[in-house]
Structure formats: structure tokens, C-alpha cells
Residue frames relative to the residue before (quaternion, step in Angstrom):
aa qw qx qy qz dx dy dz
X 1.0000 0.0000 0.0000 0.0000 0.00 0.00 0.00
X 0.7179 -0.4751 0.3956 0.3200 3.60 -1.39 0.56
X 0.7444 0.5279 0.2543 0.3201 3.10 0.91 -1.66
X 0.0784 0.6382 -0.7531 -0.1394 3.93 -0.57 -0.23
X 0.3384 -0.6193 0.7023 0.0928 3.54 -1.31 1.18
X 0.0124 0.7475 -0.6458 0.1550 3.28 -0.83 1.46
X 0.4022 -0.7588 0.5008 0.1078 3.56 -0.54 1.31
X 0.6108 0.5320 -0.4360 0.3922 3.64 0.71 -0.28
X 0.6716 0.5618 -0.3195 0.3624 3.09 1.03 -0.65
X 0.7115 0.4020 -0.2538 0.5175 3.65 1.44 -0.22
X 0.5589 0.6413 -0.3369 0.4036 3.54 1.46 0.25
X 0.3271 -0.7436 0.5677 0.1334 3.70 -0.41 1.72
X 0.3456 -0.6341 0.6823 0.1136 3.52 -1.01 1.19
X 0.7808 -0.4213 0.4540 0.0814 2.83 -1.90 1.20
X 0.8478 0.2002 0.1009 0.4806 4.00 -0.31 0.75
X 0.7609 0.3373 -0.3143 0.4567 3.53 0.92 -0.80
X 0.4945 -0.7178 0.3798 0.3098 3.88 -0.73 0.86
X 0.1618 -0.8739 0.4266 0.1677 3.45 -0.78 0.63
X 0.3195 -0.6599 0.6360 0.2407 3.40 -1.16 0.27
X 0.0772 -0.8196 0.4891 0.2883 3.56 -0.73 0.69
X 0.3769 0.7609 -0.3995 0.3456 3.31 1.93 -0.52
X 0.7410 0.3565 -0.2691 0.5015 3.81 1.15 -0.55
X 0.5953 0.5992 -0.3614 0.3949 3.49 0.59 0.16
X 0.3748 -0.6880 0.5156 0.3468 3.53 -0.22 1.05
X 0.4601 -0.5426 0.7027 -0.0025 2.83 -2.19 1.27
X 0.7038 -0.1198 0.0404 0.6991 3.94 1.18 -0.49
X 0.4738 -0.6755 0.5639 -0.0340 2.95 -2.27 0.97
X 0.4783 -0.4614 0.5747 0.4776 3.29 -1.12 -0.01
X 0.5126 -0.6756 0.4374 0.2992 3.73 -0.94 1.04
X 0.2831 -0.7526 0.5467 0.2334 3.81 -1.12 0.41
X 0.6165 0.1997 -0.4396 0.6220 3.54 1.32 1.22
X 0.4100 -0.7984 0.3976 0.1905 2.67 -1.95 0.39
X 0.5191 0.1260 -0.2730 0.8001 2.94 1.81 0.87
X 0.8025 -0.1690 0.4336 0.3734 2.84 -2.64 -0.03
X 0.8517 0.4020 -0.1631 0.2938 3.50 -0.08 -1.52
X 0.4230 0.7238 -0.1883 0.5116 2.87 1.77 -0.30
X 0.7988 0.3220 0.0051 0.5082 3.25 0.45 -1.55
X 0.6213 0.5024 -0.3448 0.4927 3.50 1.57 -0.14
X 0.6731 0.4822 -0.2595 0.4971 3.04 1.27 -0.57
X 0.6410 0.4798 -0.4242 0.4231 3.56 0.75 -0.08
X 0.6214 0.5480 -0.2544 0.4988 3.48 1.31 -1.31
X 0.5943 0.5566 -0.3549 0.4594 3.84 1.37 -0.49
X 0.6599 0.4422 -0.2733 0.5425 3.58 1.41 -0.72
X 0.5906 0.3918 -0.5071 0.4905 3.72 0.37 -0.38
X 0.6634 0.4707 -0.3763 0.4436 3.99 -0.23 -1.09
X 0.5205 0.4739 -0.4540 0.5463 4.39 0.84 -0.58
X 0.8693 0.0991 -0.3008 0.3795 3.70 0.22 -0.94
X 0.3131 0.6108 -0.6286 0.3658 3.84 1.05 0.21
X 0.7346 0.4949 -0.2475 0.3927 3.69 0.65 -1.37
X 0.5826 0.6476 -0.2448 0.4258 3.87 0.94 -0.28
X 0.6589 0.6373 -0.0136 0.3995 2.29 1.20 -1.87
X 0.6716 0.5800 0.0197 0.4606 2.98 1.20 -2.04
X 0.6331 0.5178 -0.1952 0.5413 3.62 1.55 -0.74
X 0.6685 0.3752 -0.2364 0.5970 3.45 1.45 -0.66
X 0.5911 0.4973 -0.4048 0.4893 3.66 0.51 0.02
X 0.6555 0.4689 -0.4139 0.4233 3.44 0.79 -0.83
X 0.7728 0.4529 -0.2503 0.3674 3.62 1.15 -0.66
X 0.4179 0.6628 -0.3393 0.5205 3.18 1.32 -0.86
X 0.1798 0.8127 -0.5485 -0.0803 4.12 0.56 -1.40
X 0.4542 0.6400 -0.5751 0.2308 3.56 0.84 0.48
X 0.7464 0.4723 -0.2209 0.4136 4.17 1.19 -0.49
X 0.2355 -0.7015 0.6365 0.2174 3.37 -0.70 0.08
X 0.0604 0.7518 -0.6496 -0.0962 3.93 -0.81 -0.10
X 0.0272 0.6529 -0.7564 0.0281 3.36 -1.32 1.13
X 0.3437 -0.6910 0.6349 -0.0351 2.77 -1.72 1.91
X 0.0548 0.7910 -0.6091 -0.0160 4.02 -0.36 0.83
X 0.0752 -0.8126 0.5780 -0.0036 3.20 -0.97 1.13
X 0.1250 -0.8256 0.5494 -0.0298 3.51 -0.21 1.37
X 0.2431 0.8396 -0.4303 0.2255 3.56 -1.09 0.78
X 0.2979 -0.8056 0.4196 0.2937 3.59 0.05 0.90
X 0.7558 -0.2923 0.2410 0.5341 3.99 -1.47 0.58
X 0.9667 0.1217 -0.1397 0.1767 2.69 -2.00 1.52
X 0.3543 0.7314 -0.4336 0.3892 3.33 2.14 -0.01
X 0.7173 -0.4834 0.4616 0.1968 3.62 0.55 -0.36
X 0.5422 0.6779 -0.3856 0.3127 3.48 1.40 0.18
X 0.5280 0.4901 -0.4833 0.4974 3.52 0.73 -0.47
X 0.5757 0.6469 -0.3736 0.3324 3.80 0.66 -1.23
X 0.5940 0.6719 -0.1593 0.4127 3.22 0.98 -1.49
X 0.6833 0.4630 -0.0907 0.5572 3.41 0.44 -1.60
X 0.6874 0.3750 -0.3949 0.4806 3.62 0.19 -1.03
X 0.6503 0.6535 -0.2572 0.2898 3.79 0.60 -1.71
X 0.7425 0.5498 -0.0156 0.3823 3.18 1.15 -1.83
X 0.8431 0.0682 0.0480 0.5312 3.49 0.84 -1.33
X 0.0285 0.9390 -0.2733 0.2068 2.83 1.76 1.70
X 0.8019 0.2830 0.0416 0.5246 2.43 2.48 -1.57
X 0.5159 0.5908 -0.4369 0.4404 2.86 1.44 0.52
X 0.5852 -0.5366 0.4165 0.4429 3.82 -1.51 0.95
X 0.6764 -0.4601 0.5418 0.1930 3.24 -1.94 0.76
X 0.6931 0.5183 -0.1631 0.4736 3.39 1.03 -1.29
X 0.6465 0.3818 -0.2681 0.6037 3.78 1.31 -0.04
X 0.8363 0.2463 -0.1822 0.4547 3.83 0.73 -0.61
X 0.0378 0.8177 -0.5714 -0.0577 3.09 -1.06 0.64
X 0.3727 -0.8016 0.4669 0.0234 3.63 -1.22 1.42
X 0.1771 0.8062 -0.5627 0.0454 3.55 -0.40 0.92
X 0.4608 -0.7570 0.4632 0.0046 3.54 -1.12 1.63
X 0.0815 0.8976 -0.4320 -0.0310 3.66 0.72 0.44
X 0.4686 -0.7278 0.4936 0.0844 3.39 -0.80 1.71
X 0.7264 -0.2645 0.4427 0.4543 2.98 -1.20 -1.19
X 0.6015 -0.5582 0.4646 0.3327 3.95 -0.75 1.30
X 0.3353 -0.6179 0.7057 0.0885 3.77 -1.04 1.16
X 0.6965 -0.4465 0.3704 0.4223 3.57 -1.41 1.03
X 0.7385 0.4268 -0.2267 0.4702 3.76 0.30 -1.66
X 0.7071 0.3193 -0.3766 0.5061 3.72 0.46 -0.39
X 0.6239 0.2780 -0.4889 0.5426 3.80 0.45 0.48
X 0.7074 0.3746 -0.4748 0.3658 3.74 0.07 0.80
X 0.4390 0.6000 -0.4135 0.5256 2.83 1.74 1.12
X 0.4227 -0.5987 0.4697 0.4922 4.11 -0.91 -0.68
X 0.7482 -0.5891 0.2111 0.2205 2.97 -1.23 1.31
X 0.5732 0.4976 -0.2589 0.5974 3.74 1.82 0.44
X 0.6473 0.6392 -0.2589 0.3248 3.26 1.18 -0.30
X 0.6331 0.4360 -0.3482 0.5365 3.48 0.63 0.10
X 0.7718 0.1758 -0.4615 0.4005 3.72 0.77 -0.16
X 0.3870 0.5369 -0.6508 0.3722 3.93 1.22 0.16
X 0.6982 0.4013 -0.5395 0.2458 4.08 0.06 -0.46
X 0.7932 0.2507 -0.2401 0.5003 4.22 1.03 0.56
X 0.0386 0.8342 -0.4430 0.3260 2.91 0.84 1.67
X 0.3667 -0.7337 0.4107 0.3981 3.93 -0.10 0.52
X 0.5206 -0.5365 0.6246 0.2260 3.17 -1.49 1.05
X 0.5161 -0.5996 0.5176 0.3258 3.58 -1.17 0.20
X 0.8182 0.0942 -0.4095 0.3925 3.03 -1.30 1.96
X 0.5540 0.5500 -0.3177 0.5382 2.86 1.63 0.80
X 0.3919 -0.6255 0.6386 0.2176 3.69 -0.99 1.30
X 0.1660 -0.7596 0.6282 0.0288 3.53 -1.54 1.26
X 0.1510 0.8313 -0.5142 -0.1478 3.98 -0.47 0.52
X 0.2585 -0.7567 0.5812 0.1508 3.26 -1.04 0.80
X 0.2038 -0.7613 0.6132 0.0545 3.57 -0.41 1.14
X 0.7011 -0.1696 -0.0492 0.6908 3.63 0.54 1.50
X 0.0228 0.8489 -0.5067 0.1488 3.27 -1.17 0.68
X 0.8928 -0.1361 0.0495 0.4266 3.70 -0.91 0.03
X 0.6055 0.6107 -0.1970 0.4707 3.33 2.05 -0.86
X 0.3743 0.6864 -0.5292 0.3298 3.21 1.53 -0.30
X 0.6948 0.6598 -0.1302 0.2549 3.48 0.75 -1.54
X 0.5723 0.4629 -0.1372 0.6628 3.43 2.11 -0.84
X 0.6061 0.5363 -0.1764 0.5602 3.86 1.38 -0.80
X 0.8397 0.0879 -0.1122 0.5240 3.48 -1.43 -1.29
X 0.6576 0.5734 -0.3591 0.3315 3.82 0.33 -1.02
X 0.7575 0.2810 -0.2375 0.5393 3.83 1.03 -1.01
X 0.6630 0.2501 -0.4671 0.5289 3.85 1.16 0.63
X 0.8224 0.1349 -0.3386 0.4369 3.14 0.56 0.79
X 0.2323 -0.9209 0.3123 -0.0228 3.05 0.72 1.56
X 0.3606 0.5313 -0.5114 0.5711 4.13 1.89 0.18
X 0.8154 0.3289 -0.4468 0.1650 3.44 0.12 -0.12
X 0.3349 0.7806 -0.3014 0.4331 2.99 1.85 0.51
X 0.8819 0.2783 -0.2477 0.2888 3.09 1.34 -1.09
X 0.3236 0.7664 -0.3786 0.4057 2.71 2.48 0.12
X 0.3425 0.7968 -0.2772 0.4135 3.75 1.23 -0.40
X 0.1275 -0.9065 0.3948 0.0783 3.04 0.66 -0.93
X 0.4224 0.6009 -0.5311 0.4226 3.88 1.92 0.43
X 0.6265 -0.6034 0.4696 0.1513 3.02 -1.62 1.29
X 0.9040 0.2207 0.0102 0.3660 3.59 -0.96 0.33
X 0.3433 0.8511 -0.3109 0.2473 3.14 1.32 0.82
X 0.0726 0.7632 -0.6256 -0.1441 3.63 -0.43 0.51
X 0.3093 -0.6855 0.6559 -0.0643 3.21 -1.60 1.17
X 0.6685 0.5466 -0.3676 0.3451 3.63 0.66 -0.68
X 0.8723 -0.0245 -0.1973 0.4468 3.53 1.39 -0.34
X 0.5695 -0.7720 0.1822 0.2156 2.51 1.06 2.23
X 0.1132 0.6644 -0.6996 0.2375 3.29 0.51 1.96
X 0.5112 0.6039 -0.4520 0.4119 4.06 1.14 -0.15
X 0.7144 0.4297 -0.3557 0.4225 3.53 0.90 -0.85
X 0.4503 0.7778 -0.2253 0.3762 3.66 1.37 -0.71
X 0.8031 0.3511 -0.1441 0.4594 2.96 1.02 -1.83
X 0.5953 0.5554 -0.3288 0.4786 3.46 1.32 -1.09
X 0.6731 0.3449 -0.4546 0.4705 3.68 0.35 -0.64
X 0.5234 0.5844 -0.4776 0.3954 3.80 0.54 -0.22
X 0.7113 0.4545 -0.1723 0.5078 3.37 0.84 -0.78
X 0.6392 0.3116 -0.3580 0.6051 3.46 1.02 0.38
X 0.5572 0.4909 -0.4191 0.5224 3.50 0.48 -0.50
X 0.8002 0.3008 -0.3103 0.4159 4.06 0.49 -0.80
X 0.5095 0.4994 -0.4624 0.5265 4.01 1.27 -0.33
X 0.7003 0.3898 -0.3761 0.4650 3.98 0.27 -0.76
X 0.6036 0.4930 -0.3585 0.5139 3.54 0.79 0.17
X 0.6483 0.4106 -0.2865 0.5736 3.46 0.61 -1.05
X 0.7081 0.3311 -0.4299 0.4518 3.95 0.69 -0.64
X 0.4329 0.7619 -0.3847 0.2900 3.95 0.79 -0.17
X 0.5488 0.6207 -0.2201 0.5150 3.05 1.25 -2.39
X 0.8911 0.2668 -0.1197 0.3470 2.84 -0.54 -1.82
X 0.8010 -0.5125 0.1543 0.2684 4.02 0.99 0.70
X 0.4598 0.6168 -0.3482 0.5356 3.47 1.69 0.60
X 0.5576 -0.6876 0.4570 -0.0863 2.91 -1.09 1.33
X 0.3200 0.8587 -0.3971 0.0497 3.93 0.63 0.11
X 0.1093 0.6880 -0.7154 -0.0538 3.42 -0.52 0.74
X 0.2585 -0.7275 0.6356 0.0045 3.34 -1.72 0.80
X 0.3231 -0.7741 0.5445 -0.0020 3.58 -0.84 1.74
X 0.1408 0.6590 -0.7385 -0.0233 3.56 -0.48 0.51
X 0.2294 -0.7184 0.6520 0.0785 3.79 -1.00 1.40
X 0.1218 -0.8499 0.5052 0.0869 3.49 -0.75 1.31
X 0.0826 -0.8292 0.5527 0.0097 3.40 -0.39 1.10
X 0.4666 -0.6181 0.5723 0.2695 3.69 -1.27 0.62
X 0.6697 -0.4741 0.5363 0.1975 3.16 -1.61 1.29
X 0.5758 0.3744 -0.4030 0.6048 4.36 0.74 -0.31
X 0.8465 0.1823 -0.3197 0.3847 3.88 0.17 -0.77
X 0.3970 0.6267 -0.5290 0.4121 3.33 0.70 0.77
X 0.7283 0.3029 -0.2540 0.5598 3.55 0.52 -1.31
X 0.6855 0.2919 -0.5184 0.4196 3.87 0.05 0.16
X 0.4375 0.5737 -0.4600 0.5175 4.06 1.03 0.09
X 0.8155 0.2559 -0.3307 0.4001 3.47 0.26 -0.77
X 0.5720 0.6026 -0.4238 0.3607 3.41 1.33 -0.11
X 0.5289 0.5359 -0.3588 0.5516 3.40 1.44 -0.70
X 0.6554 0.4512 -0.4512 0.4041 3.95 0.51 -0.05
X 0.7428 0.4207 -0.3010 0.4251 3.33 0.60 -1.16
X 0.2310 0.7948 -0.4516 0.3333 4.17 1.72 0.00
X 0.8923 0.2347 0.2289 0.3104 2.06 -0.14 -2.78
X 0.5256 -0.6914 0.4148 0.2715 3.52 -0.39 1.02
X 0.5228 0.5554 -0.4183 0.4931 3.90 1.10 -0.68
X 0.9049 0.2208 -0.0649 0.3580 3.48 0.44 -1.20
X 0.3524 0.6970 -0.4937 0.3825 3.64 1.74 0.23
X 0.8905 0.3575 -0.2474 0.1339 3.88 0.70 -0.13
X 0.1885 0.7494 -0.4289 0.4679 2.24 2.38 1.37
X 0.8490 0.3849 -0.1939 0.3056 3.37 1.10 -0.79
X 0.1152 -0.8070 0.5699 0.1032 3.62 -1.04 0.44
X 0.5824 -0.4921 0.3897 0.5164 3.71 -1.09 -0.13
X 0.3245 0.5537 -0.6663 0.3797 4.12 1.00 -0.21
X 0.6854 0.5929 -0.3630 0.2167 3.48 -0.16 -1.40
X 0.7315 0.4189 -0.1891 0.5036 3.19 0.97 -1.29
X 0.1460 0.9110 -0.1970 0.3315 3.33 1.62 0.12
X 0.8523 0.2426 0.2586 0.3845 1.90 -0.35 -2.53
X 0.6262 0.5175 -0.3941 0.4298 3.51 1.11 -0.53
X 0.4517 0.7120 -0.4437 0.3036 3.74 1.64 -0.51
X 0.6333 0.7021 -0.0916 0.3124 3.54 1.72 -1.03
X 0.4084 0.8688 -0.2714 0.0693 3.02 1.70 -1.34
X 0.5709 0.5536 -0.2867 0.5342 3.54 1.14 -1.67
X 0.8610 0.2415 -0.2326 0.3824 4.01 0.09 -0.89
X 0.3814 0.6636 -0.4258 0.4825 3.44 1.45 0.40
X 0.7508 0.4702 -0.2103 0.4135 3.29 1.06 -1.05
X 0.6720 0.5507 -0.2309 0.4379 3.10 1.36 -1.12
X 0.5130 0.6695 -0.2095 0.4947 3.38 1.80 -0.75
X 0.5870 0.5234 -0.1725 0.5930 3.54 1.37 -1.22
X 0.7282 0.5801 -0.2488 0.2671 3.31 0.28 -0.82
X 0.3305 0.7741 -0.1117 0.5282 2.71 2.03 -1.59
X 0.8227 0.3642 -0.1037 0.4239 3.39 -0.46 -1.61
X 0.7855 0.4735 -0.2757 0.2878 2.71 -0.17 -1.48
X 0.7603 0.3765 -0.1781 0.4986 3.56 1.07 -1.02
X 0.5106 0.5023 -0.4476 0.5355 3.84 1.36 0.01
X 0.8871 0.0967 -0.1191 0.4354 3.64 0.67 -1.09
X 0.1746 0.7110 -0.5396 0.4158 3.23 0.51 1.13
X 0.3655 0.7388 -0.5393 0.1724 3.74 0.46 0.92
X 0.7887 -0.2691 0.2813 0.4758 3.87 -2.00 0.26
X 0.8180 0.2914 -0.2763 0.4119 3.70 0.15 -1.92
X 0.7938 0.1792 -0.1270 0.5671 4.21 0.83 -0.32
X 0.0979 0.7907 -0.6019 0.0542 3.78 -0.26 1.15
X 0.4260 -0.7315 0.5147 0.1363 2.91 -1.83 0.91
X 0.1742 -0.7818 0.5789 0.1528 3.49 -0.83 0.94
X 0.2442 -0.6613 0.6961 0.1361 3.36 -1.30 0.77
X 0.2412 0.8021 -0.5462 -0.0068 3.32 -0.14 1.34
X 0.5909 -0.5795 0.4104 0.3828 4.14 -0.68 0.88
X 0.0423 -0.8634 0.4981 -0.0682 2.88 -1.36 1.24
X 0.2947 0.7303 -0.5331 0.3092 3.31 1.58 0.99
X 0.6874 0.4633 -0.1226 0.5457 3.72 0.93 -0.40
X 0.0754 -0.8770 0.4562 0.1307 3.39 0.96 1.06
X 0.5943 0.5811 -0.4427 0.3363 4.11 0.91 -0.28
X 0.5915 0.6014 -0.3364 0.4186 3.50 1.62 -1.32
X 0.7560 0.4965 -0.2833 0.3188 3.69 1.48 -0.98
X 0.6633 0.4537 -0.3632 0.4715 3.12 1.50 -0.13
X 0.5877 0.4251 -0.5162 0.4555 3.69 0.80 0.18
X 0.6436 0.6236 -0.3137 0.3138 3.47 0.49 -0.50
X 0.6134 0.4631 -0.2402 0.5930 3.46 1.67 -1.30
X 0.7199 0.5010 -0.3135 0.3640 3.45 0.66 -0.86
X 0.4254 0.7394 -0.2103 0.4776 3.54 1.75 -0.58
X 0.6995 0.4452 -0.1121 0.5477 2.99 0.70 -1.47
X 0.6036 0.4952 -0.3557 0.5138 3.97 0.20 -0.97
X 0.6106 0.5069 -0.3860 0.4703 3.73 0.44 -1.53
X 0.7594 0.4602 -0.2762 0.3677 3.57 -0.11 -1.20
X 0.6183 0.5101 -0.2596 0.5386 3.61 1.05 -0.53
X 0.6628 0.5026 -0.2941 0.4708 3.34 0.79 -0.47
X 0.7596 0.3934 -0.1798 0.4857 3.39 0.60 -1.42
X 0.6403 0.4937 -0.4187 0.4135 3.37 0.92 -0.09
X 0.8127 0.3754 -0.3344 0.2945 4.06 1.27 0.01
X 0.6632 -0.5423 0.3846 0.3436 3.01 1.19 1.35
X 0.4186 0.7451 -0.5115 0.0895 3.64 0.22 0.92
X 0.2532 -0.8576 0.4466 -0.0295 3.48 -0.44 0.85
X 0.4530 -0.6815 0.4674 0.3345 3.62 -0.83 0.65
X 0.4638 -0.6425 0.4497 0.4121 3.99 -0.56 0.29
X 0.3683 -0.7502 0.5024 0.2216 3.33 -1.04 1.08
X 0.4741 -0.6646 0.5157 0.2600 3.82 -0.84 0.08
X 0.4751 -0.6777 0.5497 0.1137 3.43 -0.89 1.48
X 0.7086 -0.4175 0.2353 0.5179 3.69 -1.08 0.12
X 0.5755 0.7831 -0.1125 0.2071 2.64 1.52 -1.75
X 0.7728 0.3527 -0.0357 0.5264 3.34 1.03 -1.60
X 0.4606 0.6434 -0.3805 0.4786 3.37 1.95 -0.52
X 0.7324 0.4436 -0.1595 0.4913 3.67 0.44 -0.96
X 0.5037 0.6473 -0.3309 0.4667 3.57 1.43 -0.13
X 0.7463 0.3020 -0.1298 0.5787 2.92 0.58 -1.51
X 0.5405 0.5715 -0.4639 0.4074 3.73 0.61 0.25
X 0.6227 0.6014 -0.1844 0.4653 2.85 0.95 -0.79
X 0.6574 0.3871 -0.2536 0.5947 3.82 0.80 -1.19
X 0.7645 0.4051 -0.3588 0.3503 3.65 0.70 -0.67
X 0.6905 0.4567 -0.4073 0.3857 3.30 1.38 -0.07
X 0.2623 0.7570 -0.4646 0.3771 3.78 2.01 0.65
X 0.8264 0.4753 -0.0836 0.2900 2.55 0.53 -1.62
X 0.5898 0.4868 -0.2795 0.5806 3.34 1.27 -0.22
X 0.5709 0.5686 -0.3631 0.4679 3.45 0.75 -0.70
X 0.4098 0.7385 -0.3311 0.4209 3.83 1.73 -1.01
X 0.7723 0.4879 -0.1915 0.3588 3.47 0.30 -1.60
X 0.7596 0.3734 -0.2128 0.4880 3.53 0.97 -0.58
């Protein structure tokens, strides 16, 4: 590779304001070809999958993966690219839309605490709880459609409190043995509009798109400022956000996958050993089964 891929270097510290306008949107690549970069991304996803076999046994962690990101950055890619190789039966992916009547007569965390990962099980949230810190504070009618009493917004003590309330659930899910890392995939306002032109091209991908999209891009300046927000309120030790560039969609999938690896290998996961108890068990079944042949 070109490169050593070092994750610290995409990890947004806690408290410190950001600019995202200065943060690269694309890198110098960390292969030096296609084949290159297929092969490395082919080795991380072998040990995500290894890895991914010992977590399921081990069952002492949960991990939830949130990838946030405005149209066409490249998340679904991600996901598909990344956890290509890991069993179905350990992971489990939920895409969260627009709030349903009954899930807004809930608080504004409640519909994704009900598909949280069980321990030994890899959670992804393709958009998530941040929606609420995002589209909601740049488009703040949908705040009051909400219906929470007694709100002030004008000097965003609403954004204050909600991020409090994520900063203390990602804690409370930490304690008790969840894992969170958190992707925000920054892409540049040029490779968006030639992304969405490649949708509206190509029949496969023309029915991802609507005029909302074109919408939404009217917004961009307070998306960012909205991002910014976050990213530096909740950006904390037990759940950090990476800002990792996404104009180069190969650099984002070695880089996310990088990251995950390191999280993994760092909790000691281990297959369960057998007691005297279970030792002599399975002696036993194994001496059934032989006993079969004759």
C-alpha cells in the first residue's frame, strides 16, 4: 500500500470545534491499483469474518456501527463492501427512514433502542439517532410536528439537551458492554452532484433518486454547520466519531474497515474454554460416536 492507514488521524475529539470545509473530502489513495486495494479490503473482511466467529462466542460485547452521511456519500456501499464477510446470523442492519406516526409518540431515541445488538452480535445503523441532531435542527417544522412540550429552540438549549442524551445512552450502552464506533463519511458538494447524475443515467440507480434530493442539497451550508455541532458535542472516549473522506469510495472502505479491525482486536476475544465438567462431556459424546462405527 501507498500509505499506513492510521485511524487517529480521522477521530474528532470531544469539545474541540470543527470546521468541515477544512477537512479533506479525498486523499492521496492507500493502494496503488484496483487490485491492490481489492486485495487488501479482501484481507480485512477474512479477519472481520474470524474475528466475527469469535465474538459470536466469546458473547460478552455487543458492537454498534452508525454510519451517518448526507445523499450518495456511499454508505450502503460501505456496509455491503465491509461486512461482506461476516455471517448474517451475527449481524444485523437497520435503515431508518422517516419517524412512523407511533414511533413519534415515543422519545426521540426510542425506536432505535428497540434494535440494539444483543451481545455477540455486530449492530448497523444506516442513519440513526443523529437524524434528530441533523435533518430535525435544519429543518426544525419537524420538530414541532413532534409534539414535546415546552421547547425552546432559539437558543438551542434543545440541541444541548438531546446531545446530552446521547452522550449518556452511549455510555450507559458502553458500561453494560457495547462497543460503538460512529462513521460520518464526508463527501464534497462536486461529488455529490456528479453521484446523483450517475443515478438519474443509469436505470439501476435512477430510483434512488427524487427531486427531495435536489431539495436537500439547497441546505448544504446548515447540514454542515449541523454536523459540526455533533460531531464535536458527541465525539466521546467510550463512542468516537470518525470523519472519514468519501470522494474516493475505495479509500472509504479500507479505512472504515481499518478502523472496525482495530476495535475488535483490541477486546481480547476468545473462544470459551471447557471446565472439567464439559471436558468429560464431550468425551463422552465423542466416545458415542465412535462406539457408532462398530
Amino acid at each position: 500500500m501507498n500509505s499506513v492507514i492510521s485511524p487517529e488521524k480521522y477521530r474528532v475529539q470531544q469539545g474541540v470545534p470543527m470546521d468541515l470545509s477544512v477537512l479533506p473530502t479525498l486523499e492521496p489513495p492507500l493502494y496503488s491499483s484496483k487490485k491492490e486495494c481489492t486485495a487488501v479490503l479482501d484481507r480485512h473482511v477474512r479477519q472481520l469474518s474470524e474475528i466475527q466467529q469469535r465474538h459470536y462466542a466469546d458473547n460478552r460485547y455487543a458492537v454498534l456501527l452508525i454510519f451517518q452521511a448526507l445523499d450518495a456519500a456511499g454508505k450502503d456501499s460501505v456496509i455491503r463492501h465491509v461486512m461482506s464477510g461476516v455471517n448474517p446470523q451475527g449481524c444485523q442492519v437497520y435503515s431508518f427512514k422517516h419517524p412512523s406516526p407511533h414511533e413519534l409518540d415515543h422519545d426521540f431515541l426510542w425506536r432505535t433502542n428497540c434494535v440494539l445488538p444483543e451481545r455477540g452480535r455486530i449492530g448497523i445503523f444506516n442513519r440513526s439517532y443523529y437524524e434528530e441532531v441533523l435533518i430535525v435542527r435544519v429543518h426544525p417544522e419537524i420538530f414541532v410536528r413532534q409534539g414535546i412540550p415546552e421547547v425552546r429552540m432559539k437558543n438551542g438549549d434543545v440541541w444541548k439537551q438531546r446531545y446530552r442524551s446521547i452522550n449518556e445512552l452511549e455510555r450507559h450502552l458502553y458500561r453494560n458492554g457495547t462497543r460503538i464506533l460512529k462513521f460520518f463519511l464526508h463527501l464534497s458538494k462536486e461529488e455529490q452532484r456528479k453521484r446523483f447524475l450517475e443515478r438519474i443515467d443509469k436505470p439501476e440507480k435512477s430510483w434512488k433518486f427524487s427531486m427531495a434530493d435536489i431539495g436537500e442539497r439547497q441546505y448544504w451550508r446548515e447540514y454542515m454547520k449541523a454536523y459540526e455541532a455533533c460531531l464535536s458535542a458527541t465525539s466521546t472516549s467510550y463512542a468516537p466519531w470518525y470523519v472519514i473522506p468519501a470522494d474516493d469510495k475505495k479509500n472509504t472502505r479500507l479505512l472504515v474497515s481499518r478502523i472496525i479491525l482495530d476495535m475488535f482486536q483490541g477486546l481480547d476475544l476468545r473462544f470459551p474454554e471447557a471446565d472439567a465438567r464439559r471436558s468429560e462431556e464431550l468425551r463422552e459424546c465423542r466416545n458415542m460416536l465412535l462406539r457408532e462405527e462398530s
